[in-house]
VEXVEXTOR-939219 format. One line per field, with one value per residue: residue number from 1; residue in three letters; x negated, y, z negated of N, C-alpha, C in turn. Coordinates in Angstrom, 1 decimal, m for minus. Example, Ala and Ser with C-alpha at 12.3 -4.5 7.8 and 13.67 -1.06 7.14 Angstrom:
# VEXVEXTOR-939219
k: 1 | 2 .
r: ala | ser .
n_east: m13.2 | m12.8 .
n_north: m5.7 | m2.2 .
n_up: m7.8 | m7.1 .
ca_east: m12.3 | m13.7 .
ca_north: m4.5 | m1.1 .
ca_up: m7.8 | m7.1 .
c_east: m13.2 | m12.9 .
c_north: m3.3 | 0.0 .
c_up: m7.8 | m7.9 .
This chain:
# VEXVEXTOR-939219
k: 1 | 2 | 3 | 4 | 5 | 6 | 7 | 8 | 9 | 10 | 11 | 12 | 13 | 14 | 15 | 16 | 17 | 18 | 19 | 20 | 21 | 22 | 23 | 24 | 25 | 26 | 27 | 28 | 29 | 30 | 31 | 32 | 33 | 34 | 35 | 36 | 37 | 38 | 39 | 40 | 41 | 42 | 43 | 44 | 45 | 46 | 47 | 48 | 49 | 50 | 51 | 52 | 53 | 54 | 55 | 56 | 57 | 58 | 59 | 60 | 61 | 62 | 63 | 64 | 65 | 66 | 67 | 68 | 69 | 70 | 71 | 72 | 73 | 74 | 75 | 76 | 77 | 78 | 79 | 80 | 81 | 82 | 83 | 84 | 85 | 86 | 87 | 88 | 89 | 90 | 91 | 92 | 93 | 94 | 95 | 96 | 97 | 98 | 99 | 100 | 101 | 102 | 103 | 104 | 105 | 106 | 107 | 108 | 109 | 110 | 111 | 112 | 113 | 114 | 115 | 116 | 117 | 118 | 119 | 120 | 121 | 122 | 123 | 124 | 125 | 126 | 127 | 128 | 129 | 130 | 131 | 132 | 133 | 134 | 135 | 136 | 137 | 138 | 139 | 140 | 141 | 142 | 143 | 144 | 145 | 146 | 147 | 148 | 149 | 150 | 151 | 152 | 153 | 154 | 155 | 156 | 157 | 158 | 159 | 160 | 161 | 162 | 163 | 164 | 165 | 166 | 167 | 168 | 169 | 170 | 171 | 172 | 173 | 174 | 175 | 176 | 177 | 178 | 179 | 180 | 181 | 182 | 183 | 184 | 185 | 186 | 187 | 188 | 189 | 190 | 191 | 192 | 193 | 194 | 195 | 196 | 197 | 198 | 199 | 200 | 201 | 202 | 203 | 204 | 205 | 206 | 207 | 208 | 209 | 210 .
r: unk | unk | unk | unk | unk | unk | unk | unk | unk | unk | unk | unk | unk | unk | unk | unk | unk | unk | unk | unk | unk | unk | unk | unk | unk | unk | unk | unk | unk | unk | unk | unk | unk | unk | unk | unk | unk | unk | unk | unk | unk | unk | unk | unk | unk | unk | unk | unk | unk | unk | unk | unk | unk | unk | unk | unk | unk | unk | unk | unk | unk | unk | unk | unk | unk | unk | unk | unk | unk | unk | unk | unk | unk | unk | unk | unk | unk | unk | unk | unk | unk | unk | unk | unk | unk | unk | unk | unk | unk | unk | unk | unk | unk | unk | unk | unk | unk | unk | unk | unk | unk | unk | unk | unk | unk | unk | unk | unk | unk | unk | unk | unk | unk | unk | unk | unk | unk | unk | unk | unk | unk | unk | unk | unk | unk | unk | unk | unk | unk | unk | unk | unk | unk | unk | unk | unk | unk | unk | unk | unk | unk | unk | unk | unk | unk | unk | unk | unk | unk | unk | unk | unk | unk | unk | unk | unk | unk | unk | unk | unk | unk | unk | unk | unk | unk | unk | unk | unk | unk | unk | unk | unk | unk | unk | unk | unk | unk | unk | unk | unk | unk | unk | unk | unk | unk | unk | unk | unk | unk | unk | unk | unk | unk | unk | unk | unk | unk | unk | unk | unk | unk | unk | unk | unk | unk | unk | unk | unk | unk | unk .
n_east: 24.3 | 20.8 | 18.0 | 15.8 | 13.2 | 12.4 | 14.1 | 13.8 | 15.3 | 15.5 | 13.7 | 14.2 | 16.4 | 15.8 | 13.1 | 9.2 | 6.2 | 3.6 | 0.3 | m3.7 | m6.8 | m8.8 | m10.2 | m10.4 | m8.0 | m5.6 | m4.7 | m1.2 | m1.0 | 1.1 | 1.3 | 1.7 | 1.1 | 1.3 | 3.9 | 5.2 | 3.4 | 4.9 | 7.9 | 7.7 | 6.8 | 9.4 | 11.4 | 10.3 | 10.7 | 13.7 | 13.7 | 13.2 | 14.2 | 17.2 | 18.4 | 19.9 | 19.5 | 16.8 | 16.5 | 18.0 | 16.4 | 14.1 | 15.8 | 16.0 | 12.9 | 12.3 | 13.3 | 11.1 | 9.6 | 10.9 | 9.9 | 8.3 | 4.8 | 4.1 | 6.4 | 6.5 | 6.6 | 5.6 | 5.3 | 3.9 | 4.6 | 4.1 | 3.2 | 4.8 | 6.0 | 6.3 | 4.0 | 2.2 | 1.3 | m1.5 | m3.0 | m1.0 | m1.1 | m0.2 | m2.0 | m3.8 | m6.2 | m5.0 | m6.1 | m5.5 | m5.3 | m6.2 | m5.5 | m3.8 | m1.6 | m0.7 | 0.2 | 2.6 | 3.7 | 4.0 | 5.1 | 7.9 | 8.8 | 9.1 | 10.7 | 13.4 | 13.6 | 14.6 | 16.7 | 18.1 | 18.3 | 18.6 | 17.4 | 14.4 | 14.1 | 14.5 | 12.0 | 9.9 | 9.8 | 9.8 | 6.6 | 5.6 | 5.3 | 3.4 | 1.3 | 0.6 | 0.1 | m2.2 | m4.3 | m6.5 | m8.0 | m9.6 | m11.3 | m14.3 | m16.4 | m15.4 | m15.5 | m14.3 | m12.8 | m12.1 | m10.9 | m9.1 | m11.5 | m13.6 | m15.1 | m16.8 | m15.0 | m16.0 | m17.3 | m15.3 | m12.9 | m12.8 | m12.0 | m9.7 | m8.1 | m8.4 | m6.6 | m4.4 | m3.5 | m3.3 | m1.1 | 1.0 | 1.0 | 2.1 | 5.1 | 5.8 | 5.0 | 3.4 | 1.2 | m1.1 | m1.7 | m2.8 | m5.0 | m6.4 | m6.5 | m8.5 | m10.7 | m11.9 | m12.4 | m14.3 | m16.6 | m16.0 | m17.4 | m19.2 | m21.5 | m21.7 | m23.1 | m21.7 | m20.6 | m17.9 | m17.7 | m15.5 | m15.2 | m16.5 | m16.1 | m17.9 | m20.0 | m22.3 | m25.1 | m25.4 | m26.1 | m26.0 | m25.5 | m22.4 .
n_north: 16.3 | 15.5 | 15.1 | 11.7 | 12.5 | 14.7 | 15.8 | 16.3 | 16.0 | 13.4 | 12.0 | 13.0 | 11.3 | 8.5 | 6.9 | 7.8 | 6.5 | 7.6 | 7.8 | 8.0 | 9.3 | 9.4 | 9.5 | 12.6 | 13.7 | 15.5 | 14.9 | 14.1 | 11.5 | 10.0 | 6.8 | 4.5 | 1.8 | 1.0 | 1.6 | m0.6 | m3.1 | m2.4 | m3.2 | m5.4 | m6.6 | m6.1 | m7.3 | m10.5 | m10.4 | m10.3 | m12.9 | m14.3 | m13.8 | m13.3 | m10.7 | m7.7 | m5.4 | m4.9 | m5.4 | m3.3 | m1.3 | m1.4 | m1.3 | 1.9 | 2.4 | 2.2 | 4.4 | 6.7 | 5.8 | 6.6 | 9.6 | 12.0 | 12.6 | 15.1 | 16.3 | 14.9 | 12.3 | 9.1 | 9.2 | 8.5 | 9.7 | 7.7 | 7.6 | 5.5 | 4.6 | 4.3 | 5.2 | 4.0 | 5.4 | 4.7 | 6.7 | 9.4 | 12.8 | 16.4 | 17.8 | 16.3 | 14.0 | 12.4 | 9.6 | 6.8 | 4.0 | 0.8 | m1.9 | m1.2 | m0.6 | m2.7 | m4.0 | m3.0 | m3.6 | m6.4 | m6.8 | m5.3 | m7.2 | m9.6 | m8.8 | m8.0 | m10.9 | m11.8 | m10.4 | m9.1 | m7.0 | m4.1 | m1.7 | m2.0 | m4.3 | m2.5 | m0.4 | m2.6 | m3.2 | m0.5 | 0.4 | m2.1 | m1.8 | 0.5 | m0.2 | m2.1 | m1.0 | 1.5 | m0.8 | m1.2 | 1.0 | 0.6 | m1.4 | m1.9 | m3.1 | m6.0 | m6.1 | m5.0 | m1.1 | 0.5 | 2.3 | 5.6 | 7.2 | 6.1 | 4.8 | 1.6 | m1.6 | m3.0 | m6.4 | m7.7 | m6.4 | m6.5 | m9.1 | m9.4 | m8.1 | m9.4 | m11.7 | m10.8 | m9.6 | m12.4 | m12.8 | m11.4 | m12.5 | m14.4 | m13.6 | m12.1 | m12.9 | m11.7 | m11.4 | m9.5 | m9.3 | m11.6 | m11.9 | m9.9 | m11.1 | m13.5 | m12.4 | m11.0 | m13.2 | m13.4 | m12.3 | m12.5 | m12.3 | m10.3 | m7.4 | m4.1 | m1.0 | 1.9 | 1.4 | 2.5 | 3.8 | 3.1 | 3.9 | 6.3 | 8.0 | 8.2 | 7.6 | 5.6 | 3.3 | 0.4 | m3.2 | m6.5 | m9.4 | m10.9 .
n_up: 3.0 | 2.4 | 4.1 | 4.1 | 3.6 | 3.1 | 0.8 | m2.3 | m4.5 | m4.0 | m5.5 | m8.3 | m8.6 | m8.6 | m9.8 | m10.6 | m11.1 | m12.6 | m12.0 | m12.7 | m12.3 | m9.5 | m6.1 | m6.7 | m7.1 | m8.8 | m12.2 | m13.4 | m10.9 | m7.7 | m7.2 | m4.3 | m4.9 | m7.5 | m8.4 | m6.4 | m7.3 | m10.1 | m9.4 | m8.7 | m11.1 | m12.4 | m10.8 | m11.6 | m14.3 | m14.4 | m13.2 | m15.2 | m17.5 | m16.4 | m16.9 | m15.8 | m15.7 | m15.2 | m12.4 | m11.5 | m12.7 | m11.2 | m8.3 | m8.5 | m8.4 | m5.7 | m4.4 | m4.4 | m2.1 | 0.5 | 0.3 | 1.2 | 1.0 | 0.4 | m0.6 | m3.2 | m2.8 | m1.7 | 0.9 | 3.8 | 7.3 | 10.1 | 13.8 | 14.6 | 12.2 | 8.9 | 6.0 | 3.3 | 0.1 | m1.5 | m3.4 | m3.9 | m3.9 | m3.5 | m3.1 | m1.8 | m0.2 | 1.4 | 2.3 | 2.3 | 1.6 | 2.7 | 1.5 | m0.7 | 0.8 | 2.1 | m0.2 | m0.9 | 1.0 | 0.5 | m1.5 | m1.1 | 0.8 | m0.6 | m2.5 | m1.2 | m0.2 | m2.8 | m3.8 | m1.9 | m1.3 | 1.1 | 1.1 | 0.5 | 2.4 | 4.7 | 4.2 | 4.0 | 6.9 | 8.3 | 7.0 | 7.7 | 10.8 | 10.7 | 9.3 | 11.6 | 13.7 | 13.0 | 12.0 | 13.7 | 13.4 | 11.0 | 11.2 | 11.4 | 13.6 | 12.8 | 10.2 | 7.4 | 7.1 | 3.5 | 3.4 | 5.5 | 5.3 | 6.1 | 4.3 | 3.7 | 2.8 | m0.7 | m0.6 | m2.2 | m1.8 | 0.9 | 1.4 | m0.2 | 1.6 | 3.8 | 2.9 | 2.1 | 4.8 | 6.0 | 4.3 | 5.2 | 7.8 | 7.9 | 6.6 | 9.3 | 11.4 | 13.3 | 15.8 | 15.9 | 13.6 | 12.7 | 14.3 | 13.2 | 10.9 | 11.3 | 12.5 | 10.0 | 9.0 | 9.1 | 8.2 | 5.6 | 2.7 | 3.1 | 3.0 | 3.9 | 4.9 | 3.8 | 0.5 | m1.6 | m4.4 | m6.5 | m9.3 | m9.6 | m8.0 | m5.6 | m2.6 | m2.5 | m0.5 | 0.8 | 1.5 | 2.1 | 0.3 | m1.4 .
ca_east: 23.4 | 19.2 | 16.9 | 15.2 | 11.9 | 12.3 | 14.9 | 13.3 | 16.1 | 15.9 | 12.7 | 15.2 | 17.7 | 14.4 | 11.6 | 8.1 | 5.0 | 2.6 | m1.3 | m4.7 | m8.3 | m9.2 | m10.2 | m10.7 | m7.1 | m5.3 | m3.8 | m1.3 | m0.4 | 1.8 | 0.6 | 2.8 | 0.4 | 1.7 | 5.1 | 5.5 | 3.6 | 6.5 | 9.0 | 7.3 | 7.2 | 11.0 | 11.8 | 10.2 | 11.3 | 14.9 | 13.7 | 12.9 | 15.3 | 18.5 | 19.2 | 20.4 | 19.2 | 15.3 | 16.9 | 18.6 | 15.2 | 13.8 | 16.2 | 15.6 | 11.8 | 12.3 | 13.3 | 9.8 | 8.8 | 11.3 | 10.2 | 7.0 | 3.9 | 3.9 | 7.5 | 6.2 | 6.8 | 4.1 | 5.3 | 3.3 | 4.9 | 3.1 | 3.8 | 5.6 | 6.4 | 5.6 | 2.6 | 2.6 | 0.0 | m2.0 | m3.4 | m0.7 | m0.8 | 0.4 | m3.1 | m5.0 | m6.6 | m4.2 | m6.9 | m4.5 | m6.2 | m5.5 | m4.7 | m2.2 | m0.6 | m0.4 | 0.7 | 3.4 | 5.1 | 4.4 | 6.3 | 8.8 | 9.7 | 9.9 | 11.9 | 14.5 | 14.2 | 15.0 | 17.7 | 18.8 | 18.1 | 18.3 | 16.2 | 13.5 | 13.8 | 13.7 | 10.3 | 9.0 | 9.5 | 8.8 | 5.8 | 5.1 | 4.9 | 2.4 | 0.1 | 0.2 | m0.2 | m3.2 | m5.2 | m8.1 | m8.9 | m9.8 | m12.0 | m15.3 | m17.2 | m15.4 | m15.6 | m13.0 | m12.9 | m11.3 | m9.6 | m9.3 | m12.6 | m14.2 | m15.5 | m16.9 | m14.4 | m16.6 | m16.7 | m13.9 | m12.1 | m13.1 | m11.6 | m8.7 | m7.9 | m8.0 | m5.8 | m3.3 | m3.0 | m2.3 | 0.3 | 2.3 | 1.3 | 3.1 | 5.6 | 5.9 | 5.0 | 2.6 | 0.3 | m2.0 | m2.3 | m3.4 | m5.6 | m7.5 | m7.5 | m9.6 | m11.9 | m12.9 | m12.8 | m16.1 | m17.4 | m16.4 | m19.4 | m20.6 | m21.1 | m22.0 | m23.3 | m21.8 | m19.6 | m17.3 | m17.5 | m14.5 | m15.2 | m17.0 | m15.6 | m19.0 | m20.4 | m23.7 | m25.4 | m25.7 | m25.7 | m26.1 | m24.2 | m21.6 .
ca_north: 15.1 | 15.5 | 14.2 | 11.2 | 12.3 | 15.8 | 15.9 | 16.6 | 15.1 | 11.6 | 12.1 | 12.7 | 10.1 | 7.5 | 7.0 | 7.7 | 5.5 | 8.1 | 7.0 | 8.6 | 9.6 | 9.0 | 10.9 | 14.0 | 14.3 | 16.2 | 13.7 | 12.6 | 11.6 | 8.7 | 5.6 | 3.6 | 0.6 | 1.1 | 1.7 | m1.9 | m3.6 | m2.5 | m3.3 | m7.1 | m7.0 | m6.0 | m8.5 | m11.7 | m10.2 | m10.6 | m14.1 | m14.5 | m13.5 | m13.0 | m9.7 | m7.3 | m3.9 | m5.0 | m4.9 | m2.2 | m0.2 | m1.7 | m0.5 | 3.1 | 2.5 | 2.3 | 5.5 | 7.0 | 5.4 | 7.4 | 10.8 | 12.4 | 12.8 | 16.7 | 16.7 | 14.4 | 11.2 | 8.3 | 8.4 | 9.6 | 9.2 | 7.6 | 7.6 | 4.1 | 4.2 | 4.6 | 4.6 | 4.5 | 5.8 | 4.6 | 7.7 | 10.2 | 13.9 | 16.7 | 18.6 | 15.2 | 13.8 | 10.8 | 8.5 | 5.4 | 2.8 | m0.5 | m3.2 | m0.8 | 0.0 | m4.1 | m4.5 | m2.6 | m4.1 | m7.7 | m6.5 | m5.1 | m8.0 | m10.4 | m7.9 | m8.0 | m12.0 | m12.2 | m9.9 | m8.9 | m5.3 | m4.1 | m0.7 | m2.8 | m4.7 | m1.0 | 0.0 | m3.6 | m3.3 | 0.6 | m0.1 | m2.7 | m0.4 | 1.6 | m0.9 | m2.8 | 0.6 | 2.0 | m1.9 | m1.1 | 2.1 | 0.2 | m2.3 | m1.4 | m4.4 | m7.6 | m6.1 | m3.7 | m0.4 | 0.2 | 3.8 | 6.6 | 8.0 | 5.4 | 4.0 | 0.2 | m2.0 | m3.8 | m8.0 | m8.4 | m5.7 | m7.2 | m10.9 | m9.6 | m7.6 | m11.2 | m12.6 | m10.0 | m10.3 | m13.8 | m13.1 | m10.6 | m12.9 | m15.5 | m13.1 | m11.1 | m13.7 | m10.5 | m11.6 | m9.0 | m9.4 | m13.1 | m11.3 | m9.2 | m12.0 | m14.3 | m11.5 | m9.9 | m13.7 | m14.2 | m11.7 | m12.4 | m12.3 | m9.7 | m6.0 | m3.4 | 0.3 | 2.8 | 1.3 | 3.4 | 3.4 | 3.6 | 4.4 | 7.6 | 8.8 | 8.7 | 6.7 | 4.4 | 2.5 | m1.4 | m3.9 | m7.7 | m10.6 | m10.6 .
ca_up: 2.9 | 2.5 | 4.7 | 3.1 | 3.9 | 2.3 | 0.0 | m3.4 | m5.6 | m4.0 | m6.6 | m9.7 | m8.3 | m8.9 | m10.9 | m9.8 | m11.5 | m12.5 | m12.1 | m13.3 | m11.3 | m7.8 | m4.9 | m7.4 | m7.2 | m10.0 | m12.2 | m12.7 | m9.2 | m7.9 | m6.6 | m3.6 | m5.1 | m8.9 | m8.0 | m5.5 | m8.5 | m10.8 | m8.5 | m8.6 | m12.7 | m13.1 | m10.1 | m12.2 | m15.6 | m14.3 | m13.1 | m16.0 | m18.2 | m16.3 | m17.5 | m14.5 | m16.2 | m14.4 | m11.2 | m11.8 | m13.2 | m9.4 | m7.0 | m8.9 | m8.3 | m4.2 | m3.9 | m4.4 | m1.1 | 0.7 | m0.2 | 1.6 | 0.0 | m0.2 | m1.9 | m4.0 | m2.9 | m1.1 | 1.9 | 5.5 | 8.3 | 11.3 | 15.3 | 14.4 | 11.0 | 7.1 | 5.6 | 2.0 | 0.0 | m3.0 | m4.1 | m3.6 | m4.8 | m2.7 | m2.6 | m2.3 | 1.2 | 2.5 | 2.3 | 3.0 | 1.3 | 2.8 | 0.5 | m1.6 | 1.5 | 2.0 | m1.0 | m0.9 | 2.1 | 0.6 | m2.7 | m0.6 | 1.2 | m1.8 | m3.5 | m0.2 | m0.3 | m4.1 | m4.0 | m0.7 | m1.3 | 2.9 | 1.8 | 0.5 | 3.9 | 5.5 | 3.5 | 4.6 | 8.3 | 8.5 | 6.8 | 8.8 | 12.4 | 10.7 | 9.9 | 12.9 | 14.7 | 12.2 | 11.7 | 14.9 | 12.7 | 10.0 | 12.0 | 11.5 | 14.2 | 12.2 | 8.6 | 7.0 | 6.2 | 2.5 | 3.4 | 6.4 | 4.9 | 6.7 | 3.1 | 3.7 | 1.7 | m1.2 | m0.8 | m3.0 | m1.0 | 2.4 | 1.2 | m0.5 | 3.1 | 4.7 | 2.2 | 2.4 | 6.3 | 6.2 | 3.8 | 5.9 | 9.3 | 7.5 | 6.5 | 10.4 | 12.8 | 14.0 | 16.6 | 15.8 | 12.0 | 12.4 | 15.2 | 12.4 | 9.5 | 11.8 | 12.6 | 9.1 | 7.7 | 9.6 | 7.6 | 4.0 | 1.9 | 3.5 | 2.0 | 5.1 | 5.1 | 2.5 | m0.2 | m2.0 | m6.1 | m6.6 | m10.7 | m9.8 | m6.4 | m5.1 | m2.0 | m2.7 | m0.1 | 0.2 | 2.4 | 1.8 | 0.5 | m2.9 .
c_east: 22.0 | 19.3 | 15.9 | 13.9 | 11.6 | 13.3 | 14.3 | 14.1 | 16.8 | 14.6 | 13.6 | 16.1 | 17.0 | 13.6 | 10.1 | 7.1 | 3.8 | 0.9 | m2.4 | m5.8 | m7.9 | m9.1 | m10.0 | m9.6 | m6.8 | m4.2 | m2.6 | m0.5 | 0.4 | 1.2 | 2.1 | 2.1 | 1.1 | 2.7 | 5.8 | 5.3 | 4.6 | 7.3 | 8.9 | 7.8 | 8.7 | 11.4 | 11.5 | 10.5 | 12.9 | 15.1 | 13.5 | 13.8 | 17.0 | 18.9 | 18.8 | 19.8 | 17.4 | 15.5 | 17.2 | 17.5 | 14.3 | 13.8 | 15.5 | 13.9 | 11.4 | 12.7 | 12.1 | 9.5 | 9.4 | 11.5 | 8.6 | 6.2 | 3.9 | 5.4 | 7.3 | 7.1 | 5.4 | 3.8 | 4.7 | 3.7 | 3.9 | 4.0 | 5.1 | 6.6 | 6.3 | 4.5 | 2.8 | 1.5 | m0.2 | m1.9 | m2.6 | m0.3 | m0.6 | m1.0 | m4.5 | m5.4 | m6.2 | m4.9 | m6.7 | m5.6 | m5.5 | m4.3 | m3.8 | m1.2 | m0.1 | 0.5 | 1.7 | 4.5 | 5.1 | 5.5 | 7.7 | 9.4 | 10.0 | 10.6 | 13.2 | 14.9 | 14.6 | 16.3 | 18.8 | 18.8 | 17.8 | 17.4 | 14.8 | 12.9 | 13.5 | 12.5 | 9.7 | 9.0 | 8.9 | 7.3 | 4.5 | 4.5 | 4.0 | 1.0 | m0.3 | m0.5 | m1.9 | m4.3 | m6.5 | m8.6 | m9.6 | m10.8 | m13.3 | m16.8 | m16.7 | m15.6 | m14.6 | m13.6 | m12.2 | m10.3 | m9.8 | m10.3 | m14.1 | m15.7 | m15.6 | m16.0 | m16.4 | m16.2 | m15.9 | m12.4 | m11.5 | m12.2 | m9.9 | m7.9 | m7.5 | m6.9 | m4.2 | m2.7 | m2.8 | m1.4 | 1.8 | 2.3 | 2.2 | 4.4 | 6.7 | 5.5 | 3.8 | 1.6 | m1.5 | m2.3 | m2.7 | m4.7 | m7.3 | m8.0 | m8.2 | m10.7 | m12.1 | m13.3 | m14.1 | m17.1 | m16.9 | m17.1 | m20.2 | m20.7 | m22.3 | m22.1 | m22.8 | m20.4 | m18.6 | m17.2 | m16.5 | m13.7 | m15.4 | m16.8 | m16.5 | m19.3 | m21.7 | m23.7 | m25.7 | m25.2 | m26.7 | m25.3 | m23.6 | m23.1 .
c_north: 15.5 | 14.3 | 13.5 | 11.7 | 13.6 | 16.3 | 15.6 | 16.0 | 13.5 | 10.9 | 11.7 | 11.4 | 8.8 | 7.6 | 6.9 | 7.2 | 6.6 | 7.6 | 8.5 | 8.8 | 8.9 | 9.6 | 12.3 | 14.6 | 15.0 | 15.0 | 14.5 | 13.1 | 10.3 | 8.1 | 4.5 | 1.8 | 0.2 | 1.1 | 0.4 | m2.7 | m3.8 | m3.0 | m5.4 | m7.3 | m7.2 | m7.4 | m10.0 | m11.1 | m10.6 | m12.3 | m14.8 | m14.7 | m13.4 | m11.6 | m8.7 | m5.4 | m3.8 | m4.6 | m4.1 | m0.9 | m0.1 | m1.1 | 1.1 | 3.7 | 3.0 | 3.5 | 7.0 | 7.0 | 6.2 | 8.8 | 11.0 | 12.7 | 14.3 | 17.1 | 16.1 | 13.0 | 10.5 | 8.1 | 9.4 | 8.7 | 9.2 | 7.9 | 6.6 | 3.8 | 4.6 | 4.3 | 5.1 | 4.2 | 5.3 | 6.0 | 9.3 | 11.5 | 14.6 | 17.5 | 17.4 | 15.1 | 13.1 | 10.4 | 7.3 | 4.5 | 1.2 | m1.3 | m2.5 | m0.5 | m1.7 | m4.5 | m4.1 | m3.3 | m5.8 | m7.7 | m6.0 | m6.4 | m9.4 | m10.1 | m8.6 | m9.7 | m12.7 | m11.3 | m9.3 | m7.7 | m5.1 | m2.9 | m1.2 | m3.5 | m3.8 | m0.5 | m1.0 | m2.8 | m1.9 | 0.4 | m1.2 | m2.4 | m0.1 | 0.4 | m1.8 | m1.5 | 1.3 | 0.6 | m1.3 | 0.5 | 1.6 | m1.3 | m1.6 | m2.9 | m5.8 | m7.5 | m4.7 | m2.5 | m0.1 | 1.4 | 4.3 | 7.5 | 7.4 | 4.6 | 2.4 | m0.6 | m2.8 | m5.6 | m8.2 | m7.5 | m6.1 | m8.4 | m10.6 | m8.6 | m9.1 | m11.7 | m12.2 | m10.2 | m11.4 | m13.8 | m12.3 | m11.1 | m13.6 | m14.8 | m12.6 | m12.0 | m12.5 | m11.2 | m10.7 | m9.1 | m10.4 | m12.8 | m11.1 | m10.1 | m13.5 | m13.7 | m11.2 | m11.4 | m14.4 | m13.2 | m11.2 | m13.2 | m11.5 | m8.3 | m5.3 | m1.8 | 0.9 | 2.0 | 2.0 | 2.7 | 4.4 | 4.1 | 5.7 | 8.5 | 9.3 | 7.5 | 6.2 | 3.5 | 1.2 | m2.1 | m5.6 | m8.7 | m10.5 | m11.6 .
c_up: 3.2 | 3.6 | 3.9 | 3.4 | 3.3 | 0.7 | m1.5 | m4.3 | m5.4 | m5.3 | m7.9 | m9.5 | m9.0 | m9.6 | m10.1 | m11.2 | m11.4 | m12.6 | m12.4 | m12.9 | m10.0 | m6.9 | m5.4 | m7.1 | m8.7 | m11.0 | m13.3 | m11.4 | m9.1 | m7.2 | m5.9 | m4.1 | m6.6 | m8.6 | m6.8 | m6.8 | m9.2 | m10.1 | m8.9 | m9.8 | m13.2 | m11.8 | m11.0 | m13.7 | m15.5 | m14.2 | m14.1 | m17.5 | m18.1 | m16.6 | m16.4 | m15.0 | m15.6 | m13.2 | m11.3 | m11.8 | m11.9 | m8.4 | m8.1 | m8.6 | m6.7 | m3.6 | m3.8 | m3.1 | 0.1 | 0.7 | 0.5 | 0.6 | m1.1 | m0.4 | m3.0 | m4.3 | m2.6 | m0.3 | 3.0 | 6.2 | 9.5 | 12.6 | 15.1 | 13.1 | 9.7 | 6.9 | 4.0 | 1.3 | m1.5 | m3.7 | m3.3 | m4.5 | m3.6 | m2.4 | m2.4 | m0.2 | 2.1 | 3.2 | 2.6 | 3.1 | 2.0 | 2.0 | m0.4 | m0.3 | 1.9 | 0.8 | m1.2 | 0.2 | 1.5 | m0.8 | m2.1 | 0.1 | 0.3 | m2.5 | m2.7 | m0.5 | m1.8 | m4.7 | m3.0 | m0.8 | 0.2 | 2.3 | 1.2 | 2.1 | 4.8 | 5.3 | 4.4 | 6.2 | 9.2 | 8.2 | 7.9 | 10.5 | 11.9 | 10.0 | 10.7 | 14.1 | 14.2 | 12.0 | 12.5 | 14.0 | 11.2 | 10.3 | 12.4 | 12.4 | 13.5 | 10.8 | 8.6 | 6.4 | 4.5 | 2.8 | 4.8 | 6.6 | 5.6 | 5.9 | 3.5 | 2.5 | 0.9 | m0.2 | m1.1 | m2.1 | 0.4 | 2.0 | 0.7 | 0.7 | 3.6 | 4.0 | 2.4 | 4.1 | 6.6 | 5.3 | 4.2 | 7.5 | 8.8 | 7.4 | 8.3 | 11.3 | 13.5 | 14.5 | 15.9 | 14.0 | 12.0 | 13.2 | 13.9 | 11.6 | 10.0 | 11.8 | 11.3 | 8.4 | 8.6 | 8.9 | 6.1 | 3.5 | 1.8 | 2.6 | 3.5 | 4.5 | 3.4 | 2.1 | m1.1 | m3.5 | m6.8 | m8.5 | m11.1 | m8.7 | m5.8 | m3.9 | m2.6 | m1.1 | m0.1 | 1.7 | 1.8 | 1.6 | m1.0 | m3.7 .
């Protein structure tokens, strides 16, 4: 029996969601943000249709998130937990962009409540540790950062930060996530210091209001 966290052919077992530029990685690379997404799509396709072969193409998708980055999965382990990575290649910088790493645990847990998948519910709550544990690094005075690079999110980044943490307080009961989305939503609008253009993998300065 592998260890999920190294085991190379829990890769073949699953399907990984190849993605294209960013952070001057090599592409393609996989994306834990592309790969939740889908997970969502085949979940209301089945809602949609009934037909059990979406689920099916689903669960196969969740095994990605279970596989470290540098075997070529999405996953970094924190002190607490998972962290699961947008932009992951195995020579890349594990940048651990917020909002994909959000979005991943709120696709995870609508997955779990639409089908009762428990390793869905294990992604969510791992997941979960590691951004309640990692949030104060990403707390730049009452506005968000967007990554580990300590890149100022944009406005629309900043707001959909807030949106996201009231949808996993609702979710987690988390003290501290209701914590942060009072704090940054005193400062959506704003746009702080260096923002990250995330078309050309270059920083630019700015600061003002959207």
């Amino acid at each position: 029996k592998g260890d999920r966290d190294t085991d190379p052919p829990a890769i073949a077992r699953g399907i990984s969601w190849n993605a294209y530029g960013g952070y001057g990685m090599t592409a393609p690379w996989r994306s834990g943000l592309a790969q939740a997404l889908a997970v969502s799509v085949m979940s209301e396709a089945h809602r949609m249709f009934n037909d059990p072969k979406y689920l099916e193409f689903a669960d196969k998708l969740l095994a990605v998130f279970s596989v470290k980055v540098e075997n070529g999965g999405v996953l970094i382990r924190t002190n607490t937990g998972c962290w699961f990575e947008e932009y992951a290649d195995e020579t890349g910088s594990n940048s651990r962009i917020l909002n994909g790493h959000m979005q991943v645990l709120i696709s995870m847990h609508d997955y779990h409540l639409y089908t009762g998948n428990v390793e869905a519910l294990r992604l969510y709550n791992e997941g979960l540790k590691a951004l309640i544990e990692t949030l104060p690094a990403y707390d730049a005075g009452g506005y968000s950062y967007y990554d580990l690079k300590t890149h100022f999110a944009t406005s629309q980044y900043h707001e959909m930060h807030h949106v996201q943490l009231n949808i996993l307080y609702k979710k987690s009961g988390s003290p501290v996530l209701s914590w942060y989305a009072e704090r940054w939503k005193k400062h959506i609008g704003v746009i702080y210091g260096n923002v990250y253009d995330y078309s050309r993998g270059v920083v630019a300065g700015a600061r003002g209001f959207r």
